[in-house]
C-alpha positions in Angstrom: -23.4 31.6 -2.2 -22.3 34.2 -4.1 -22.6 38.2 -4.3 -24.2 38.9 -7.1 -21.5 41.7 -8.5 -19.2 39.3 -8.6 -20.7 36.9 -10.9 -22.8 39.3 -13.1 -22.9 39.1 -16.1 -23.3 35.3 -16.1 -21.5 33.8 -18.8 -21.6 30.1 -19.9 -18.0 29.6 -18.1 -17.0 28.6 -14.7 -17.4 31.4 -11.9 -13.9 32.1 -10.5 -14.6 33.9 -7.7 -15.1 31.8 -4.4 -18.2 31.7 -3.0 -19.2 33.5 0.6 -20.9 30.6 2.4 -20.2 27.0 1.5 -22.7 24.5 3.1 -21.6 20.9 4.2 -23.7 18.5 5.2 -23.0 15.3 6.9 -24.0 11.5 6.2 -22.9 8.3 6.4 -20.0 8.9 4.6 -18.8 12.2 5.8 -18.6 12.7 9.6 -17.3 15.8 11.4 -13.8 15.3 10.9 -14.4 14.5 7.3 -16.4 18.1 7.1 -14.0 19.5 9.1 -11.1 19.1 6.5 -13.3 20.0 3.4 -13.9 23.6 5.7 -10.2 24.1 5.4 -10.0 23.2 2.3 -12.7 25.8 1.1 -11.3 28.6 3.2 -7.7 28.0 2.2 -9.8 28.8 -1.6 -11.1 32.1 -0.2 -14.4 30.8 0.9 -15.6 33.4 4.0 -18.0 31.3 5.5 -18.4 27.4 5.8 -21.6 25.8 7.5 -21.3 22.3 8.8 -24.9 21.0 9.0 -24.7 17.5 11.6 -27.8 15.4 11.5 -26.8 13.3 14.0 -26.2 15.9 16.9 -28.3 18.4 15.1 -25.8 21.0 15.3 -24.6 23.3 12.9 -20.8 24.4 13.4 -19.6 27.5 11.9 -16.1 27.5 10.1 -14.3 31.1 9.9 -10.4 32.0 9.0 -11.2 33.1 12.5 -12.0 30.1 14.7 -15.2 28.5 14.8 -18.5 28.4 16.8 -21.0 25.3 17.4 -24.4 25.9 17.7 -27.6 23.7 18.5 -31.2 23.5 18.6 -33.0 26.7 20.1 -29.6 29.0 18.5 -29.8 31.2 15.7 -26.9 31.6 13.7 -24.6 34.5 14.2 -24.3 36.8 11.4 -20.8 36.9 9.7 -20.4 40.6 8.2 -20.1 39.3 4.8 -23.6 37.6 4.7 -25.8 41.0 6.9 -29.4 39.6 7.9 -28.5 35.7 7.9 -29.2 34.0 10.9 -31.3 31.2 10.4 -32.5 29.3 13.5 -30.8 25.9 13.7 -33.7 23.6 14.0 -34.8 25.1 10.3 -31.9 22.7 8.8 -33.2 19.9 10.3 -37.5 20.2 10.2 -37.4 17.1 7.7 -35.7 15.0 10.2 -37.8 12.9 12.5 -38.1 14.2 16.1 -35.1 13.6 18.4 -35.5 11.0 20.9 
């Protein structure tokens, strides 16, 4: 995610800014520690923000040059001052899931 001064005007090139918020989701592939060293790897780029969406614990953990936070079902995430307003619950990442046993 992007701010939109920072992009505009669009051009057919590649944006060189970093984005705010980078999302990472994991699979069967990627596991936590997998997600964990991409985070680093997007904040040592000047990413602010790094989401890592679990399926399998349905938590979200949120990666900052600051530490980090986990949170779970029934949380809303906390709002980092560069992204104002967005705090999504955490069960909203996983509603296509299957219920939890």
């Amino acid at each position: 995610m992007w701010r939109r001064d920072a992009v505009l005007p669009l051009t057919a090139r590649y944006i060189r800014v970093p984005p705010i918020l980078a999302v990472e989701v994991g699979g069967r592939e990627e596991g936590e520690p997998e997600l964990r060293e991409k985070a680093q790897w997007y904040l040592g780029r000047g990413v602010a923000v790094v989401w890592l969406v679990l399926p399998k614990t349905r938590d979200v953990v949120v990666v900052t040059a600051g530490g980090e936070t986990r949170h779970a079902v029934g949380d809303r995430l906390t709002p980092h001052p560069a992204l104002p307003g967005l705090a999504p619950a955490v069960e909203r990442f996983f509603r296509q899931l299957p219920p939890a046993s």
